[in-house]
N, C-alpha and C positions, 0 to 999 in steps of 0.2 A: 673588328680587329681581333686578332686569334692569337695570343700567346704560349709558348709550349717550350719543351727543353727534346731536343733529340736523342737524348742520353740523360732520361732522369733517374736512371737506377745510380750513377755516381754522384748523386748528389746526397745518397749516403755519407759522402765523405766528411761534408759538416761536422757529421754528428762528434770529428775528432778533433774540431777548433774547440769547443767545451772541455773536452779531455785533456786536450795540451794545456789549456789552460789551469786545467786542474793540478795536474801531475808539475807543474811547473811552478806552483804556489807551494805547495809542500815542499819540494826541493831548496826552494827559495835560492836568489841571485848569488852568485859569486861576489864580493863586497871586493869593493875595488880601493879601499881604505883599511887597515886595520886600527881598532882600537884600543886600549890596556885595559879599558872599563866600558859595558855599556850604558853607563849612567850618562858619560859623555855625548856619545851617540842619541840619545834618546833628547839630549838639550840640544844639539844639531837640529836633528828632525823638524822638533817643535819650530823651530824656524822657517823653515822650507813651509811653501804654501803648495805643493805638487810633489808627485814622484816618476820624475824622468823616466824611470825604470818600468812602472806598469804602463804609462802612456805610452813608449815605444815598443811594449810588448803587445800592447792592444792593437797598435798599429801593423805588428806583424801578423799578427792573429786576425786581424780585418781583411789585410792581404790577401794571406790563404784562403780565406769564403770567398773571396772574388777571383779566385786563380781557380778553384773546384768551381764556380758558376761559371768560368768561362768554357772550363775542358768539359761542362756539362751542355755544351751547345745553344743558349737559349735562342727561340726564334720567335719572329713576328711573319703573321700570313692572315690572310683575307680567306674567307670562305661564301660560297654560295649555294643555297637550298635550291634545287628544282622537283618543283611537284609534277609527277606525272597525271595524266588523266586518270582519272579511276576505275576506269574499267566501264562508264554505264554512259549510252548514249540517249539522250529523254528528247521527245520532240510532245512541246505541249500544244493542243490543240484544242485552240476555243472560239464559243460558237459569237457571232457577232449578228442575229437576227433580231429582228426588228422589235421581238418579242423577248429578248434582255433588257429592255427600257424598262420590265414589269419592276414595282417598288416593293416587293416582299421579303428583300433584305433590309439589312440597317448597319447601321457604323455610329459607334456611340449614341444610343439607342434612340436615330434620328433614321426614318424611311429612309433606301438608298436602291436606287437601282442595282439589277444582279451585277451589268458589268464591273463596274466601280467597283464592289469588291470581289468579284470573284480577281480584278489584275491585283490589287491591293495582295490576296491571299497569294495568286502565284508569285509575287513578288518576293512575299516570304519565302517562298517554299527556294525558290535559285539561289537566295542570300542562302541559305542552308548546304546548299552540292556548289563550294565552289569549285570544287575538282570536276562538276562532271559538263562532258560539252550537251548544250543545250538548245533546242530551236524552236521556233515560234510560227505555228500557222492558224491564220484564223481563218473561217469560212462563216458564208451567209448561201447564197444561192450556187455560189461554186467558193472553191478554195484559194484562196494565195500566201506566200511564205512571205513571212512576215523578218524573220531571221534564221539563217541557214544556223546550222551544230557550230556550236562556237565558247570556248572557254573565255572571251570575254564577256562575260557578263555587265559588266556595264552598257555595252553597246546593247545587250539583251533589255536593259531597264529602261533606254531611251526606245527603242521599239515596241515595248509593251505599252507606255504610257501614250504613245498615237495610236494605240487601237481606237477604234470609235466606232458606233455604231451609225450604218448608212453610207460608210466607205465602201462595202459593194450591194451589189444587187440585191436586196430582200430575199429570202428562200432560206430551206435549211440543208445542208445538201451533205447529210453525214456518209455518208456511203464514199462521196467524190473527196471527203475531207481525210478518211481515213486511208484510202487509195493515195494519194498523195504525200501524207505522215509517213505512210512505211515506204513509200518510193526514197523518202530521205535517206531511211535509216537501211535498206537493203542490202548496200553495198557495202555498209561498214564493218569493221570489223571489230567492234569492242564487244565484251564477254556477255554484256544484256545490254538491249535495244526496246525502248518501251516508248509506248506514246499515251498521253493521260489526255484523253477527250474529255471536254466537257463542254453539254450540252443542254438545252430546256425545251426541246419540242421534239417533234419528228420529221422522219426523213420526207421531204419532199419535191425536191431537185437531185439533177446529176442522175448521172447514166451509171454509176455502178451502184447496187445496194450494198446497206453497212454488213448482210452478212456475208456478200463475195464479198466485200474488202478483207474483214475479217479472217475469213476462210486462206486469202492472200497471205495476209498479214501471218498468218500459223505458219504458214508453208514456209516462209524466212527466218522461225521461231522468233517472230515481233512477238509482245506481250503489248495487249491494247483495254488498259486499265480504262474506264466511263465513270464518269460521275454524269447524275441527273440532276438537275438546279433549278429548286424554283419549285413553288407549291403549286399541287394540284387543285382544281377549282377556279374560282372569278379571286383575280388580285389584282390590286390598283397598278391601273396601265395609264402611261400620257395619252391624250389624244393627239391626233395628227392633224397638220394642214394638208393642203393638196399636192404641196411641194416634198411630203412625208418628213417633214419637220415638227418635232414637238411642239403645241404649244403654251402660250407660259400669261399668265393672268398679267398685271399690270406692277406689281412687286416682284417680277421674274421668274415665280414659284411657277413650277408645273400644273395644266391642268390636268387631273386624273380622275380614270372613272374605272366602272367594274368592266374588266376582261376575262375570258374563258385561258384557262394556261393547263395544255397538259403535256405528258414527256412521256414517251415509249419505252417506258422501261422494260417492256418485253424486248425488245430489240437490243437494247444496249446491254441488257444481262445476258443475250444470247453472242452478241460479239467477247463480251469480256471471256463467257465461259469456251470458246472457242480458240482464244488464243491465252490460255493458262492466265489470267489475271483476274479481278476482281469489279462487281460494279457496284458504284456508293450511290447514296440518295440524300442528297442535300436542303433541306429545306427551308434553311437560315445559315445567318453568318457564322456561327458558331460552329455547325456541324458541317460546312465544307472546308474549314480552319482545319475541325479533327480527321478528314481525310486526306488533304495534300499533307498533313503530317504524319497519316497514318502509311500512306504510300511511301514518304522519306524513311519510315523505319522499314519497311518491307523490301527496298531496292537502296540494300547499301556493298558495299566491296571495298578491299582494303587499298588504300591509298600509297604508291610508289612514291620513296622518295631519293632522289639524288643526291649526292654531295661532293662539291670540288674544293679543293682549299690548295692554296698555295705558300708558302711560306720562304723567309730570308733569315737566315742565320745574322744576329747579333751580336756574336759571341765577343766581338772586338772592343766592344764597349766595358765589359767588365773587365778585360784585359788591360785596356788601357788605364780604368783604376788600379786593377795589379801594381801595374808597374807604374803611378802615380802614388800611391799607398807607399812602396817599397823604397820610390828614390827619394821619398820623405824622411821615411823610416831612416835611410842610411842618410842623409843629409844632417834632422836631428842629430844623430845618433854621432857623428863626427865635429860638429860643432856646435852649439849652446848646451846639449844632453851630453856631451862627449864626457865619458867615463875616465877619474884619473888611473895613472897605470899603475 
């Protein structure tokens, strides 16, 4: 709820209920008795527990602020905020291969699969652009859109938390992942359009390579930011059944043993530099933390905002004290206050 006065520059006029009131004390009342002594006068008074006189003056003087509050228009109105988009369209793309089971992150300083937190972090990072539309593709042997550009975000957080690994086919297939990120973003029209890959192996599926995609993706001026995830060398990986299910000892724990894990970061430095952005190298939970935030400082634009507001003159209401105040004022003023002649 919105209060305002349509005309507050007359509400100046206040400032001459003080004045009257002042100039009207020094003048002091016409005396509606005469007396031979004021010694007389003074043993009257004493008796009197009120003075008619300032009371129905007060009362006229209350009047007038509500008669200048009326003619000053007051209103009541509702207003509404609408945010526009901000200008930046982000499609995040991450990798869901068989080889994100590796346990060489951590989340409160307990072993933790990369997926887990690498959603955890993205999580963060959308809680941060609620202005910007947002979409979600994940790939393993080929790609699928997980959620199309979309400012609500909420529907973004129930989609991210079904990623899961072994929802498609095995394989890494960055090349066909990034081909399809910027097929999202091509048509749009917002002032930057970025896709932030992140991956931990290399390309080994799919018919396009990540640097034609890349190469695409410049041509549309996509910016195609890469992170690489996950340490180089043997890190503890689950073993698998034959069903490619993890398996897990008799207390549910994982079984884990040593795996080879490496990421092409020649490749993914060569897409990033290709299409004006940048490529990180993640190694733990902490340093892919410091780069979805370091991406939120480098891809920011100023945020539109709207405002409608409607409003209803009240002005009736102080009026109606006006003229409540005033048939008092004359009412006292004619019988119990009534002044002899």
């Amino acid at each position: 709820m919105i209060f305002r006065f349509e005309s507050p520059e007359l509400l100046w006029l206040l400032l001459l209920v003080p004045l009257i009131s002042f100039l009207r004390g020094r003048e002091g009342s016409t005396g509606a008795v005469r007396f031979s002594s004021t010694s007389l006068a003074r043993q009257i008074a004493m008796l009197v527990r009120s003075r008619p006189g300032r009371f129905l003056a007060s009362l006229r003087l209350l009047a007038l602020s509500t008669l200048i509050i009326a003619i000053a228009r007051p209103q009541l109105g509702s207003g509404t905020s609408e945010i526009e988009a901000s200008g930046i369209d982000i499609v995040l793309t991450v990798d869901l291969s068989s080889s994100m089971w590796a346990h060489d992150f951590e989340i409160k300083n307990k072993p933790s699969d990369r997926l887990t937190v690498v959603k955890q972090v993205m999580e963060e990072f959308i809680k941060k652009r609620p202005n910007d539309r947002i979409g979600i593709i994940a790939f393993a042997g080929e790609p699928y859109m997980v959620s199309p550009l979309t400012l609500n975000h909420g529907w973004l957080f129930k989609n991210l938390e079904r990623l899961k690994i072994g929802l498609i086919e095995d394989g890494t297939a960055i090349g066909s992942a990034i081909g399809i990120s910027v097929n999202r973003l091509r048509s749009q029209t917002a002032k930057s359009r970025i896709v932030i890959l992140l991956t931990d192996g290399a390309n080994n599926r799919g018919k396009v390579t990540p640097v034609a995609a890349a190469e695409a993706a410049a041509a549309f001026n996509i910016k195609v930011y890469t992170i690489g995830a996950g340490r180089k060398g043997l890190v503890p990986m689950p073993q698998f059944n034959r069903y490619g299910q993890p398996i897990r000892d008799r207390r549910g724990n994982l079984v884990l043993a040593r795996a080879e894990s490496d990421v092409d970061i020649e490749t993914l430095q060569n897409v990033a530099d290709k299409t004006n952005a940048r490529f990180f190298r993640a190694t733990d939970t902490q340093s892919l933390k410091s780069i979805y935030e370091e991406i939120d400082q480098l891809e920011k634009t100023d945020v539109k905002l709207k405002y409608r507001a409607s409003f209803k003159d009240i002005f009736v209401w102080p009026a109606l004290i006006f003229l409540a105040l005033l048939g008092l004022e004359q009412l006292l003023s004619n019988t119990r206050y009534r002044r002899l002649p």
